[in-house]
C-alpha positions, 0 to 999 in steps of 0.5 A: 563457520557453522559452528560460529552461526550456531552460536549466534542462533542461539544467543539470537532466541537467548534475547527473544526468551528475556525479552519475552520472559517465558521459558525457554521450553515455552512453545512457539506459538504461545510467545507474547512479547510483552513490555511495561508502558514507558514513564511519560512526563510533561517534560521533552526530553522524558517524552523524547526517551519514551519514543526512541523505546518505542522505536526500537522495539519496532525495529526489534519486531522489523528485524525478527520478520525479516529473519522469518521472511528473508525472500525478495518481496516478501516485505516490502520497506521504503529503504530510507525508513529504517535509517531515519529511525536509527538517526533519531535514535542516536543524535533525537532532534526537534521533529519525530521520524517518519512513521514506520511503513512496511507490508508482508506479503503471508504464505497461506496455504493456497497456491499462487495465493498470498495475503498482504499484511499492510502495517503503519505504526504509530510513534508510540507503538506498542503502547498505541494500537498500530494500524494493520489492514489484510488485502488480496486479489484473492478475496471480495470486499466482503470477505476482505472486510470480514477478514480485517474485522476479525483481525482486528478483533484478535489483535484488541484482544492482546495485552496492552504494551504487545508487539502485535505483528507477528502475532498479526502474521500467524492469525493470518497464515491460520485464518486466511484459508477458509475465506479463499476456499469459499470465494473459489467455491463460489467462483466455480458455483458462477461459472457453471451457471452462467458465462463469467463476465469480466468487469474493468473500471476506468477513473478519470482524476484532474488536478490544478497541476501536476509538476514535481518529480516525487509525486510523478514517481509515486504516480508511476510506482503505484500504477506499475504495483497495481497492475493499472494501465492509462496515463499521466498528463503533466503539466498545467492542468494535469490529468491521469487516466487508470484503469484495472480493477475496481479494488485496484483504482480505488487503491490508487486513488486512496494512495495518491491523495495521501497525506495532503494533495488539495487541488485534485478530483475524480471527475469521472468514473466508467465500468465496462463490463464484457464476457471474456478477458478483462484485459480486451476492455483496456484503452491503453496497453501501458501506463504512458508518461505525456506532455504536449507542449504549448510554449516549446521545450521549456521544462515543467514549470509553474506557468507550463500549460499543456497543449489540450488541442493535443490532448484532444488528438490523444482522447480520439485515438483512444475512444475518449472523446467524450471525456475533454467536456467532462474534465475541462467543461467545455465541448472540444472541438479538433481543428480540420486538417 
């Protein structure tokens, strides 16, 4: 058995040195993969062929960061990207894939610290620049914008044609260090001259209707990811609730418009700030799932409208009251009991 893996070791890095056309010898961080533009014609099925080159070296680059980042989490990947690449590679069709999305989560030196590498690549990708964006909640805007300007920089200066992620990877694990430093030095500078305040910020986002189930769970999945409380009212007017930090509801406001959500708004934005745990400042303890139901149990369904008397009961108890006028309009009123 080691014998057999060995084996397969090295022919592994036997492609990886042809494709590269370097020597063998050739240290590790000085390898460029490198490949000649495809022939693009006016024709479809030329074009066709130049796409599934370009899809398969993504897959080729997908594969080897797996390889160098084989631990749960470290990659996250919609599971039904890669075999949708695959099917258009083998049978074509009329409409391209869907583009490749992933993010590795990179080790930089700093404990309990990673930096997320967010990638979204083109069709034509490596031919066509793809779109890399450095976060983590270890750094301020500031610092996260200088990171990502100097990537940027990096990765542009690569030749044209060049399998840019790893080399996206490694620019990170050598550069990231210095900004986490200075964002802890200047945490530890603030706390010794004055009581450390902690900010949350609530968003309060409206929509004509929320209904299908696709969209729930991405609303779900991305509060869950970023550590928002609130919640979702479905239904017929919809209504959702995060809050968290700053960066993080801005974040899921970014990812819950895309591609094309139209009747949706942010009718309000509050930011507390307290001394002690952010935490203590939260309405809500988890991300809730509500639907008051007006006209029975009858299933969500385009002419499902809400119960916003109920709705109002649900603000009171949770010392948001004000927020019925600032959604709906009008001043909301709760029946005497």
């Amino acid at each position: 058995m080691a014998g057999g893996a060995s084996s397969s070791h090295a022919a592994v890095q036997s492609v990886c040195r042809f494709l590269r056309a370097e020597p063998a010898d050739a240290p590790q961080t000085s390898r460029r993969f490198r490949f000649p533009p495809p022939v693009v014609t006016c024709e479809r099925g030329a074009m066709a062929a130049a796409v599934r080159d370009c899809l398969e070296l993504q897959l080729l680059e997908l594969e080897m960061l797996l390889s160098m980042f084989p631990k749960k989490g470290e990659i996250s990947l919609d599971g039904a990207a890669v075999p949708a690449l695959q099917r258009y590679m083998r049978d074509g069709g009329q409409f391209l894939p869907p583009r490749l999305e992933y993010s590795v989560a990179v080790d930089v030196g700093e404990p309990e610290v990673k930096v997320e590498l967010q990638v979204q690549l083109p069709h034509m990708y490596p031919h066509v620049a793809p779109q890399l964006f450095a976060r983590s909640n270890a750094l301020h805007r500031q610092q996260q914008l200088q990171l990502n300007t100097l990537l940027a920089s990096h990765i542009s200066s690569l030749d044209s044609g060049e399998l840019c992620v790893c080399e996206a990877v490694r620019w990170l694990k050598e550069n990231s260090l210095p900004y986490l430093e200075n964002n802890k030095a200047s945490a530890d500078s603030v706390s010794k001259e004055a009581v450390v305040k902690e900010t949350i910020q609530r968003m309060w986002i409206y929509s004509h209707h929320i209904y299908r189930q696709e969209l729930r769970k991405k609303i779900f999945e991305c509060a869950k990811k970023l550590n928002l409380t609130g919640f979702c009212l479905t239904g017929k007017p919809g209504v959702i609730c995060v809050e968290g930090g700053r960066e993080n509801c801005e974040e899921f406001w970014r990812v819950i418009r895309y591609p094309n959500w139209k009747h949706i708004s942010c009718k309000h934005v509050e930011t507390v700030e307290a001394e002690g745990s952010a935490d203590n400042l939260r309405l809500f303890r988890t991300f809730e799932d509500l639907q008051f139901q007006a006209h029975g149990d009858y299933g969500l369904r385009n002419d499902y409208h809400m119960d916003l008397g109920q709705f109002l009961e649900f603000l009171k108890q949770h010392q948001s009251e004000h927020v019925f006028q600032i959604l709906f309009g009008v001043e909301g009123k709760l029946a005497d009991k």
